[in-house]
Steps between C-alpha positions, in 0.01 A plus 500: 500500500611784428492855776393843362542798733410865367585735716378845492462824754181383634436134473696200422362244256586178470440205266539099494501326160457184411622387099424836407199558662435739826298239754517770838605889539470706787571855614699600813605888594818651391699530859854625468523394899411132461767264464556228308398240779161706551471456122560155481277408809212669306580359150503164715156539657355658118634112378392276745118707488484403134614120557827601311845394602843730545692226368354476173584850422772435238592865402455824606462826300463895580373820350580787775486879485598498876859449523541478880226177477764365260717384755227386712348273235840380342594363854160365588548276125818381595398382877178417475517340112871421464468701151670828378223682374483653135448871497403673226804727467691570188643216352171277522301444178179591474444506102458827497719816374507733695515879320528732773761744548682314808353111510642456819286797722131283321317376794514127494128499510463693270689220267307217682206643391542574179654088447191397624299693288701491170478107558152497536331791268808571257584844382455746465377589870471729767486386892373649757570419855324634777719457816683775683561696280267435124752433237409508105796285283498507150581137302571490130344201240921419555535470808653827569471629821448892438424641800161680669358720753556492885175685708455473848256216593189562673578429854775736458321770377225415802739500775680867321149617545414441833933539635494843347144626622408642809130328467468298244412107631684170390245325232381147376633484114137424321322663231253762599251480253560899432704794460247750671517413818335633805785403763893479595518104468309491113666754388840369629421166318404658229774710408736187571275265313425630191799761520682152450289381250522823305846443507497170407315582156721795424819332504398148321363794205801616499742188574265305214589816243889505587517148451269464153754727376799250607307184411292592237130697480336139392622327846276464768644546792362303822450653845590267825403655858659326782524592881220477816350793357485396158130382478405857685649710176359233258102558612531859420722480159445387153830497402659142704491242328562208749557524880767240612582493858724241487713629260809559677523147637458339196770691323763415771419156409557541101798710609609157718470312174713648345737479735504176681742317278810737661695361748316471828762488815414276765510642897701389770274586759755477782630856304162652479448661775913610535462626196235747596632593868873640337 
């Protein structure tokens, strides 16, 4: 079996395949102060709840914009599943070419995503995850990796609201129903609601245009939406064409298998934990 872990600021994701196919995935909270014990002792729990076992997990992959849960993850592979992860870093193929101006600074789930998505819809594309912060990527019919649009997500932009205000309350993110609205907590979800969707349809017009002119006017170019908040955007948009929550998981595991034939190392695990205390 194989272990998928995507890490990002707010949640941590993680995955178990079977030949290919995801059978369990869960969602934990992105700690910087939990170790890789308290990790592990969790991850253990998550497996034995789902009748799955530790020591079937063969491999063990990772997608993290969080470089200080890195460490914490890399260790808890190496004790707790006697594997060195794979981290998508340079140097791992993915299948996809990657245009932007410094390859290196692209968010690796930003990449994930895009595998996943250029593997399942082809090109050309446009993804759209909603996490943290809401990301729009750009995909060529090639496979070229062109770039996109970084927003802040809408928790962000909640919490700025109500951090920066002398008055203005913390809010459940849900739809409305309408834009004149007769208190503090509809209007607040109001302007973050469909302020997001407007957003949303303004940069796909835009992104869709800029990339008809790379690909060619007569290519249709398909819209993934990914993220917890994904489905929220969708209800009040025309212009997503599938909503894929899983996205990022899967493409960690097309990313693994492409990889798997290099050279795994086996762990001492005497050195483990010696390893980690220098």
């Amino acid at each position: 079996m194989l272990l998928a872990f995507d890490v990002g600021n707010t949640n941590i994701v993680l995955g178990v395949f079977k030949d290919g196919e995801m059978i369990e995935n869960w969602r934990l909270e992105t700690d910087n102060g939990k170790s890789a014990d308290e990790y592990g002792m969790v991850i253990n729990q998550l497996f034995r709840y789902s009748g799955l076992d530790t020591a079937d997990v063969d491999d063990v992959i990772v997608s993290t914009v969080v470089p200080s849960v890195l460490y914490t993850i890399q260790h808890l592979s190496q004790k707790y599943f006697n594997r060195r992860a794979i981290v998508i870093e340079a140097g791992v193929k993915t299948g996809l070419i990657v245009k932007y101006d410094n390859p290196k600074s692209v968010g690796s789930d930003l990449i994930v995503d895009s595998v996943a998505a250029y593997n399942k819809y082809g090109g050309p594309l446009i993804v759209i995850d909603y996490g943290t912060a809401t990301t729009f990527t750009a995909v060529t019919d090639k496979a070229e990796y062109l770039g996109g649009t970084i927003a802040p997500g809408l928790k962000i932009s909640s919490e700025a609201l109500v951090q920066m205000t002398a008055q203005l309350p913390k809010v459940e993110l849900e739809e409305p129903g309408r834009v004149i609205c007769k208190n503090t907590v509809t209007a607040m979800q109001s302007g973050l609601v469909y302020g997001h969707m407007g957003m949303t349809e303004h940069v796909v017009k835009r992104m869709k245009k800029e990339l008809q002119e790379i690909c060619g006017a007569d290519k249709k170019v398909t819209v993934v939406a990914t993220g917890g908040l994904s489905s929220l955007i969708d209800s009040g948009v025309d212009c997503i064409d599938v909503v894929d929550k899983e996205l990022t998981l899967e493409g960690l595991e097309v990313i693994y298998e492409k990889n798997k034939k290099e050279p795994r190392k086996e762990i001492d695990q005497k050195k483990v934990d010696l390893e980690f205390v220098e």
